[in-house]
C-alpha positions in Angstrom: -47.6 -10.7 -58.7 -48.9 -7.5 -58.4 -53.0 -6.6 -59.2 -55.4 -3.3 -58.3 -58.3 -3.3 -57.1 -60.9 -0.4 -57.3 -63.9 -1.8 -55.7 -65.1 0.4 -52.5 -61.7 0.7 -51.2 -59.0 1.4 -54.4 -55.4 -0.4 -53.8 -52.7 -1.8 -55.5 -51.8 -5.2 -53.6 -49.2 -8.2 -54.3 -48.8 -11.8 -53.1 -46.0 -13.8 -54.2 -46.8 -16.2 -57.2 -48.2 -19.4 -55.3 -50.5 -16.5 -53.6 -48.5 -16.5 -50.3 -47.4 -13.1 -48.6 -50.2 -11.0 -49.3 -49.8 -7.4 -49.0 -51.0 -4.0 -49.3 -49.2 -1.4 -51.9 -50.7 1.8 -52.6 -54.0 2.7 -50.8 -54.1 6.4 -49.9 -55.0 8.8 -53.0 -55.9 6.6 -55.5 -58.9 5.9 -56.9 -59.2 3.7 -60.1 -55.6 2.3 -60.5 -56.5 0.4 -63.7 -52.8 -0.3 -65.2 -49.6 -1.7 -63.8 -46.5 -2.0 -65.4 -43.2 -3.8 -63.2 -39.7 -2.9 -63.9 -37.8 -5.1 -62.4 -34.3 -3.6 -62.8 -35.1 -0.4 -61.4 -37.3 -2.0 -58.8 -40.4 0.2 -59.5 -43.9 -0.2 -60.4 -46.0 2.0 -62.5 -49.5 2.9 -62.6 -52.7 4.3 -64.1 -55.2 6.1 -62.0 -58.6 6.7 -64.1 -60.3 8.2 -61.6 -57.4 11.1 -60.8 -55.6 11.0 -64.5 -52.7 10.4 -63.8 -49.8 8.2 -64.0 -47.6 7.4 -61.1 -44.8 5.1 -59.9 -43.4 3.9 -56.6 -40.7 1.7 -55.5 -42.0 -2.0 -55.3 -43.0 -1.7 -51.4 -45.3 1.2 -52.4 -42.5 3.9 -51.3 -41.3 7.1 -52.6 -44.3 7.5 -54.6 -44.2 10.0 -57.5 -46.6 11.3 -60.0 -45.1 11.4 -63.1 -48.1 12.9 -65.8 -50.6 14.8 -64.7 -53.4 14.1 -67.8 -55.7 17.2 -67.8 -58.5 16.9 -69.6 -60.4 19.6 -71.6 -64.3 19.7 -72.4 -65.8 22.1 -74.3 -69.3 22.6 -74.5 -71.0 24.5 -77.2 -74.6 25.2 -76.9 -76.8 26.8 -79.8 
């Protein structure tokens, strides 16, 4: 089972499904991971990251980390 977290210190964390074997994922540059998605037969995990828009993936042990989209918003601002 896999879960974020993006309370003081943002992770990504897992345990197995009776809660046993705890452990930390992802916990350096993230800051609201908000979506995970697991695929199994490729053995990676996906994520949203509110805070940094972006989406990213890993293998399930949190290495070889990439960042897949880079969402850059744009705001104009018209004032009359």
């Amino acid at each position: 089972m896999f879960w974020t977290d993006w309370g003081s210190v943002a992770k990504i964390e897992r345990c197995g499904m009776d809660g046993t074997r705890r452990s930390l994922v992802i916990s350096d540059d993230v800051m609201w991971p908000n979506g995970v998605a697991i695929d199994y037969r490729r053995e990676r995990l996906y994520w949203t990251d509110g805070g940094l828009h972006r989406i990213e993936t890993s293998r399930l042990d949190g290495s070889h980390r990439q960042v897949h989209i880079l969402i850059v918003l744009s705001i104009i601002i018209v004032i009359i």
